[in-house]
C-alpha positions as a printed Julia matrix, in Angstrom:
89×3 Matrix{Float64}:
   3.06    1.13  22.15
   2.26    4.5   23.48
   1.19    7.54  21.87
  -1.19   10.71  22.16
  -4.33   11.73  21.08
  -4.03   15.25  19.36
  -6.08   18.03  17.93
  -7.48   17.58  14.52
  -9.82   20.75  13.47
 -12.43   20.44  16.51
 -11.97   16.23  17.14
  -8.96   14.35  19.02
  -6.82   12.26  16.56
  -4.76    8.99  17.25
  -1.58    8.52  15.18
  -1.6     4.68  14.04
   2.09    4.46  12.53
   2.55    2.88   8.97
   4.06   -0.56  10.44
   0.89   -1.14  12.46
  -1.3    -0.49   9.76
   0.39   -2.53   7.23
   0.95   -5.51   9.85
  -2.87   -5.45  10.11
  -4.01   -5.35   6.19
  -5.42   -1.49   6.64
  -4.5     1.86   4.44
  -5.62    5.2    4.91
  -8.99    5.4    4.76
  -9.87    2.06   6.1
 -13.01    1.5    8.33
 -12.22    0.75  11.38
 -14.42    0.19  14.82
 -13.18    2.2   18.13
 -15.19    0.24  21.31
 -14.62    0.96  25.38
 -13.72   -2.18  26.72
 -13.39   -1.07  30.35
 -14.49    2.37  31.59
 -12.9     1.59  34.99
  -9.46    0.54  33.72
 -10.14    3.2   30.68
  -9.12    0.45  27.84
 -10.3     1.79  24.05
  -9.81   -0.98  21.22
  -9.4     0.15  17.24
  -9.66   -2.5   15.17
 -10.63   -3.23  12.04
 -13.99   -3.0   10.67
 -15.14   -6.86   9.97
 -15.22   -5.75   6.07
 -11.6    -3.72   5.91
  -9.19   -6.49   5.62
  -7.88   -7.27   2.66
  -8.76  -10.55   0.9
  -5.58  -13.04   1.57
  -5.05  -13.97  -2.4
  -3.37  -17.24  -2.74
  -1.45  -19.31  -5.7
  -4.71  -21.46  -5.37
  -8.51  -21.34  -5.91
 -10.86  -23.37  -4.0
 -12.0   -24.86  -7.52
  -8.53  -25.87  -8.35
  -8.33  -27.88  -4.51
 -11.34  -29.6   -5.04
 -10.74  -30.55  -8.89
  -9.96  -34.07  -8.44
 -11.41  -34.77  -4.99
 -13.9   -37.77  -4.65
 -14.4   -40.56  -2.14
 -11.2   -41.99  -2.14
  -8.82  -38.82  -2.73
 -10.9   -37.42   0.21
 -10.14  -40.23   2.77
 -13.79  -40.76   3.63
 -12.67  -44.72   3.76
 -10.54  -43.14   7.06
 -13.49  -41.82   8.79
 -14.09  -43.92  12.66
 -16.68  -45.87  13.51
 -18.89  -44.95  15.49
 -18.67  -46.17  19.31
 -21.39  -47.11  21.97
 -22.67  -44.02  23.96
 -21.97  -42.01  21.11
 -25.45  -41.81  19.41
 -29.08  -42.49  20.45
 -29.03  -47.0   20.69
């Protein structure tokens, strides 16, 4: 995608457009990080900040996958044996 960076009061300004920022879980507002990833080849990554994304919230808890989970339901009687070379004889 290309763009421009324009005036906003006395700082430069990137327009992000709507699509982009809903494809990646961010609003207005969001934190974001802005790092130089080559001076040479003048490459500038946005992304989000590693708190801005939105929590995915699924039909599920984790407390509702683990309800009846034991030994069996678990497959722990599928785990492999363990084979010469593979720990300290």
């Amino acid at each position: 995608m290309e763009t421009r960076i324009n005036k906003w009061g006395n700082s430069a300004a990137v327009r992000i457009p709507a699509n982009v920022l809903t494809s990646m879980g961010l609003e207005l507002n969001s934190p974001i990080t802005i790092d130089v990833i080559d001076v040479i080849e003048g490459k500038i990554v946005i992304a989000p900040a590693d708190n801005s994304r939105k929590r995915l919230e699924l039909p599920f808890s984790e407390a509702f996958l683990l309800e009846n989970l034991d030994a069996h339901t678990a497959h722990a009687d599928a785990l492999a044996d363990l084979q010469a070379g593979e720990f300290d004889q």
